[in-house]
VMD Tcl script that builds the backbone (N, CA, C; Angstrom):
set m [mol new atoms 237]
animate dup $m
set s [atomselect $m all]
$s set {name element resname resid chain x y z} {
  {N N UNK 1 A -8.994 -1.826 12.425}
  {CA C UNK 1 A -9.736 -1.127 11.406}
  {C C UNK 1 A -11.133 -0.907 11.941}
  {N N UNK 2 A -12.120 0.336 11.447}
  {CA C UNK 2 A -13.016 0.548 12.352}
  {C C UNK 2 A -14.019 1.160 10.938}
  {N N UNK 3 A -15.217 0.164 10.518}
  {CA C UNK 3 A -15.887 0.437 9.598}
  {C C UNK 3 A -17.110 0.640 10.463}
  {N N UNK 4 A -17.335 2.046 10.555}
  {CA C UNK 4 A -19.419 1.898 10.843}
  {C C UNK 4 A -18.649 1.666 12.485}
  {N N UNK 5 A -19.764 0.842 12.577}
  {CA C UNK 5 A -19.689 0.128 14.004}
  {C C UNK 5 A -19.427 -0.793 14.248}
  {N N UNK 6 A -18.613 -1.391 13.516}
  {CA C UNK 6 A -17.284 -2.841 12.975}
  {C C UNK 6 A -15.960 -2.384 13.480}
  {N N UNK 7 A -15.835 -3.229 13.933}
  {CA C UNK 7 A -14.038 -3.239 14.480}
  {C C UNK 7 A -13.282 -4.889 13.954}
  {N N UNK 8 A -12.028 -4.394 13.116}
  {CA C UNK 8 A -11.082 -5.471 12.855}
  {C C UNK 8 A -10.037 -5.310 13.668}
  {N N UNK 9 A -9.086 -6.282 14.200}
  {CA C UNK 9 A -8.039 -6.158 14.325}
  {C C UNK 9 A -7.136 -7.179 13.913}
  {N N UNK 10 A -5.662 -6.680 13.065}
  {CA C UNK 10 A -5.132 -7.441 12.257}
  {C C UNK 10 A -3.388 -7.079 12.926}
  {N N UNK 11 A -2.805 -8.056 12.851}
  {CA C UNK 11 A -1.790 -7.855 13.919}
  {C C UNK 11 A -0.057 -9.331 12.558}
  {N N UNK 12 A 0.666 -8.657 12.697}
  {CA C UNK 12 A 1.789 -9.674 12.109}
  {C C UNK 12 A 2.815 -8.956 12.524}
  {N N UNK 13 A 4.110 -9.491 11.508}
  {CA C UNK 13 A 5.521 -8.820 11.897}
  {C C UNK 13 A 6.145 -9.902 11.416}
  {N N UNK 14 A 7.897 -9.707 10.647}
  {CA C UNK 14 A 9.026 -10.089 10.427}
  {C C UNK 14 A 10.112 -10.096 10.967}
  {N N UNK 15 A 10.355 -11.047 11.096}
  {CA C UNK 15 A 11.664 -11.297 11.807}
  {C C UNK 15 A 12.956 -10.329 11.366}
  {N N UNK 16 A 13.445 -9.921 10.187}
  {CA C UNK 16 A 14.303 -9.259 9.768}
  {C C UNK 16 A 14.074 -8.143 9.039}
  {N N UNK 17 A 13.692 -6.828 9.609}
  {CA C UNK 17 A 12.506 -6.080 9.368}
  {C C UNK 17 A 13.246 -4.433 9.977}
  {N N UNK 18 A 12.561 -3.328 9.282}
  {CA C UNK 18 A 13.030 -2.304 10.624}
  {C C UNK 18 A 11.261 -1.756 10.729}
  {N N UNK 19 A 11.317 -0.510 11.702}
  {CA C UNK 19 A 10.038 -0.069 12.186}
  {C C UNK 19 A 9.073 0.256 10.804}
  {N N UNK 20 A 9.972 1.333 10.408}
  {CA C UNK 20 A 9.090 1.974 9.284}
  {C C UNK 20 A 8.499 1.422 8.102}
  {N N UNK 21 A 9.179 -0.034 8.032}
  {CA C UNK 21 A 8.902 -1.364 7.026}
  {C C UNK 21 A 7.767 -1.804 7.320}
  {N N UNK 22 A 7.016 -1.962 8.401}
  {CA C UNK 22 A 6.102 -2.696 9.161}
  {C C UNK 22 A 5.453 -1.495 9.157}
  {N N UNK 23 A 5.546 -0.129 10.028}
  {CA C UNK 23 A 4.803 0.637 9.670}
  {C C UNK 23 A 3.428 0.727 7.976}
  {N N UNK 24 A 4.599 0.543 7.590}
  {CA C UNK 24 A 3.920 1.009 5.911}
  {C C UNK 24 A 3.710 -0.436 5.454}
  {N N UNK 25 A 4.098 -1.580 6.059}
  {CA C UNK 25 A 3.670 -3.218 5.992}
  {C C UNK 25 A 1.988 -2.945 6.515}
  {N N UNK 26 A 1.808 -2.332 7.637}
  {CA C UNK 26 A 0.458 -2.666 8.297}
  {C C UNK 26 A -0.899 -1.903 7.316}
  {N N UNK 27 A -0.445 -0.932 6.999}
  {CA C UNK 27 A -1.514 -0.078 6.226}
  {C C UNK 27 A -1.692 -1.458 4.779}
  {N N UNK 28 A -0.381 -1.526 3.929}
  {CA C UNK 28 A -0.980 -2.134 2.707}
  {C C UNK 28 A -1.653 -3.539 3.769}
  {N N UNK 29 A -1.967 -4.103 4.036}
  {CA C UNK 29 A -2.567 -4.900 4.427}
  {C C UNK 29 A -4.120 -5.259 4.679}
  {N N UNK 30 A -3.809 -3.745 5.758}
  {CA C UNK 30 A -5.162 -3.634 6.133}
  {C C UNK 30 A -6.193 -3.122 4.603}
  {N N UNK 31 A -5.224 -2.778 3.853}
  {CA C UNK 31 A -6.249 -2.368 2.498}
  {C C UNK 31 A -6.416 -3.859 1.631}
  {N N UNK 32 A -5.182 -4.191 1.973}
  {CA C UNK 32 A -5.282 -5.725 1.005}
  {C C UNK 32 A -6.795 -6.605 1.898}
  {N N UNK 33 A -7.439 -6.488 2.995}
  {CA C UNK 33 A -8.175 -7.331 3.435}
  {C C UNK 33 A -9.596 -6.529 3.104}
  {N N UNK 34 A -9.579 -5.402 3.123}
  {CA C UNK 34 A -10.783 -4.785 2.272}
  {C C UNK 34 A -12.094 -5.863 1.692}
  {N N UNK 35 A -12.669 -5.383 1.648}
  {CA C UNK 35 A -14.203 -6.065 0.693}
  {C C UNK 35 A -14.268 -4.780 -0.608}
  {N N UNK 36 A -13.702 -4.850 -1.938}
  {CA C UNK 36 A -14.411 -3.809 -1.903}
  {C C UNK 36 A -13.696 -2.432 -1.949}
  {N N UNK 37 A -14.002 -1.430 -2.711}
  {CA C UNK 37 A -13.093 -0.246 -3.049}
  {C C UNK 37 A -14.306 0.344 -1.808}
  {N N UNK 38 A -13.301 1.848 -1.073}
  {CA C UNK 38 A -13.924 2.232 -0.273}
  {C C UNK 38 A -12.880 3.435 -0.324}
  {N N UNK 39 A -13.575 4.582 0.576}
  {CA C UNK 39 A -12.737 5.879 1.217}
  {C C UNK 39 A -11.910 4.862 2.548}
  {N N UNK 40 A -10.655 5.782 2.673}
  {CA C UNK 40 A -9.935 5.020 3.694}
  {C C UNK 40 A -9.174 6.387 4.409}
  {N N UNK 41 A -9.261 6.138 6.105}
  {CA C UNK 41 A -8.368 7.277 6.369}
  {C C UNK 41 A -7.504 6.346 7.511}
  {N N UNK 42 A -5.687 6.677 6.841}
  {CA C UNK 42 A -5.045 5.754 7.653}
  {C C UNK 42 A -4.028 7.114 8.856}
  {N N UNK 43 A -4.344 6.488 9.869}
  {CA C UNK 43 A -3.652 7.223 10.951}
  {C C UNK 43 A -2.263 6.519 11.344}
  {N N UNK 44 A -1.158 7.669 11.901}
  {CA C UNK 44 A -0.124 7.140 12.314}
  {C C UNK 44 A 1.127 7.834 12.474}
  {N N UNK 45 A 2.117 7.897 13.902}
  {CA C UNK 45 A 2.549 8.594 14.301}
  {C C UNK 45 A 3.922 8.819 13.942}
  {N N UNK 46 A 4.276 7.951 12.876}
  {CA C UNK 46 A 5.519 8.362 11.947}
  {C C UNK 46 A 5.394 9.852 10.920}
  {N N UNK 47 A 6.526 10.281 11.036}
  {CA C UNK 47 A 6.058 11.939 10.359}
  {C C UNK 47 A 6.649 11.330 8.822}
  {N N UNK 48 A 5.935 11.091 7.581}
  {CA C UNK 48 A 5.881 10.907 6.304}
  {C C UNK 48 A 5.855 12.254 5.639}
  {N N UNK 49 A 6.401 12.349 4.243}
  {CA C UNK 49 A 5.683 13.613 3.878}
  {C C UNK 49 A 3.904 13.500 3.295}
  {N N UNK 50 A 3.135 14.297 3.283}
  {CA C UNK 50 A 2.101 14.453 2.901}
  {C C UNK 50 A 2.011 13.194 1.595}
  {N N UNK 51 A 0.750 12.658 1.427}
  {CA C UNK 51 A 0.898 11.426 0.023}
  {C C UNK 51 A -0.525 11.737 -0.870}
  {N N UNK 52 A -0.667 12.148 -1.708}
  {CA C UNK 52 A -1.879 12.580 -2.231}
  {C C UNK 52 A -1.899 11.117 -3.546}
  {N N UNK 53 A -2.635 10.220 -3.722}
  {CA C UNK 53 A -2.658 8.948 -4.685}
  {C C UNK 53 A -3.598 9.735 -6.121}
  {N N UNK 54 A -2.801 9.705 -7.019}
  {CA C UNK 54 A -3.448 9.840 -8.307}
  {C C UNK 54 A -3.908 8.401 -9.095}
  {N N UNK 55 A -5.400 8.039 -9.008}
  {CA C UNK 55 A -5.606 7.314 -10.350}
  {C C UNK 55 A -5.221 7.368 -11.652}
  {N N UNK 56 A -4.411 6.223 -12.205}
  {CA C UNK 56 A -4.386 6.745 -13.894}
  {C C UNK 56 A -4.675 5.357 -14.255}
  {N N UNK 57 A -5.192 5.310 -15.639}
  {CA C UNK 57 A -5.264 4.007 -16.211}
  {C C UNK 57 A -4.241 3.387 -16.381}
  {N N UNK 58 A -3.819 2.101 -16.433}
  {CA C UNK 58 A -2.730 1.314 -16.410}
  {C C UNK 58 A -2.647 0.802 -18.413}
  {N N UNK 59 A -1.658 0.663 -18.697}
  {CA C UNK 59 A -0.730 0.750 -19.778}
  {C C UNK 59 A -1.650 1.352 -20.603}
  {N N UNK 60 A -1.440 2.477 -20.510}
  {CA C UNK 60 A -2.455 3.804 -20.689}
  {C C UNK 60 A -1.727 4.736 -21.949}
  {N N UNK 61 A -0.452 4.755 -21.639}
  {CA C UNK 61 A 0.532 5.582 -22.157}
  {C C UNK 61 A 1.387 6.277 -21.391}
  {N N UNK 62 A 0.378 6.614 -20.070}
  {CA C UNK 62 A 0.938 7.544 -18.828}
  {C C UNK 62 A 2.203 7.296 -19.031}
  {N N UNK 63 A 3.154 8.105 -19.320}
  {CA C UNK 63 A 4.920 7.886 -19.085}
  {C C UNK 63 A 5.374 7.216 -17.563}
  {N N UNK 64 A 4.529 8.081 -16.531}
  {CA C UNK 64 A 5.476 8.135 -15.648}
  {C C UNK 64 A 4.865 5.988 -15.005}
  {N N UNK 65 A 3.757 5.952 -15.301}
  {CA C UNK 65 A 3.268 4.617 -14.985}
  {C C UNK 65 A 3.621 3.577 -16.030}
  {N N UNK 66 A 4.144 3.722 -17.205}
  {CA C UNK 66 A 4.782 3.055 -18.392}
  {C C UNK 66 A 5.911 3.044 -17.598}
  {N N UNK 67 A 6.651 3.902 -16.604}
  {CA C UNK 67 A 7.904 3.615 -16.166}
  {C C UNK 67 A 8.297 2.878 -15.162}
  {N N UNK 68 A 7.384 3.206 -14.307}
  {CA C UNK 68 A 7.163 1.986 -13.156}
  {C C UNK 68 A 6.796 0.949 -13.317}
  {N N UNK 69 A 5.810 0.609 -14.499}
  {CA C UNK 69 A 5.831 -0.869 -14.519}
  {C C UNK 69 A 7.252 -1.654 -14.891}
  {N N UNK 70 A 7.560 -0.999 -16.298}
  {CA C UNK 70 A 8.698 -1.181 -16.654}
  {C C UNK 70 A 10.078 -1.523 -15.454}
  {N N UNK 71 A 9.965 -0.890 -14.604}
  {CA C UNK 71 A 10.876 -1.445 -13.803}
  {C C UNK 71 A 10.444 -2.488 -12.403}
  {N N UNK 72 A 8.867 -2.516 -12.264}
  {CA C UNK 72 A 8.806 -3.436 -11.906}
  {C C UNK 72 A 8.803 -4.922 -12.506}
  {N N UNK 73 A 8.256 -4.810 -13.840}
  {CA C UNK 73 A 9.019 -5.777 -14.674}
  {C C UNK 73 A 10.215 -6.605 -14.516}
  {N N UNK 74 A 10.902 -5.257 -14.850}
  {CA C UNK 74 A 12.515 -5.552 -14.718}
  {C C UNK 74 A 13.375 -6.403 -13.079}
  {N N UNK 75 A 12.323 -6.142 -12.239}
  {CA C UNK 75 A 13.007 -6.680 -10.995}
  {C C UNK 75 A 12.427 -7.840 -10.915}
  {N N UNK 76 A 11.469 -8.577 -11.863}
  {CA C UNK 76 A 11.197 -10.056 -11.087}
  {C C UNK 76 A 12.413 -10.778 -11.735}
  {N N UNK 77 A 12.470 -11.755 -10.612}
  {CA C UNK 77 A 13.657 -13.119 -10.801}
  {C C UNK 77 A 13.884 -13.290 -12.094}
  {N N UNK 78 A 14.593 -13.852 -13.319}
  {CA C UNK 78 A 14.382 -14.904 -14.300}
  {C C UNK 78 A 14.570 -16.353 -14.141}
  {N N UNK 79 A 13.549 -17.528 -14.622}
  {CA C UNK 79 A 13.990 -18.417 -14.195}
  {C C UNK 79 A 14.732 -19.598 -14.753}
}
mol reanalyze $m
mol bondsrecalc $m
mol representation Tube
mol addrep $m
């Protein structure tokens, strides 16, 4: 990661894993270690389609984010 005239480097991996998992593993990461909301530009030579991130408020009403939580909900364990 390369802030200003700061350089990080952050490096892992899974044992039972494929490329494109780790691919898109390394980016949330490098945002998870952040200080701090910031502009971010992530480079990389896998062809994705284009990803444009919309802010919306969370349990807002938004349908389509009422729906995703809802099923992330739905996938934790019960214990």
């Amino acid at each position: 990661m390369i802030d200003g005239a700061g350089e990080i480097e952050l490096s892992g991996g899974l044992a039972s894993t494929t490329n494109q998992r780790m691919e898109l593993t390394g980016p949330i990461e490098g945002l998870r270690s952040l200080p701090g909301r910031r502009a971010v530009a992530i480079y990389s030579d896998s062809a994705y389609h284009d990803v444009t991130w919309h802010k919306v408020a969370g349990h807002s009403g938004h349908e389509l984010n009422d729906r995703a939580d809802a099923l992330a909900r739905s996938a934790i364990p019960m214990r």
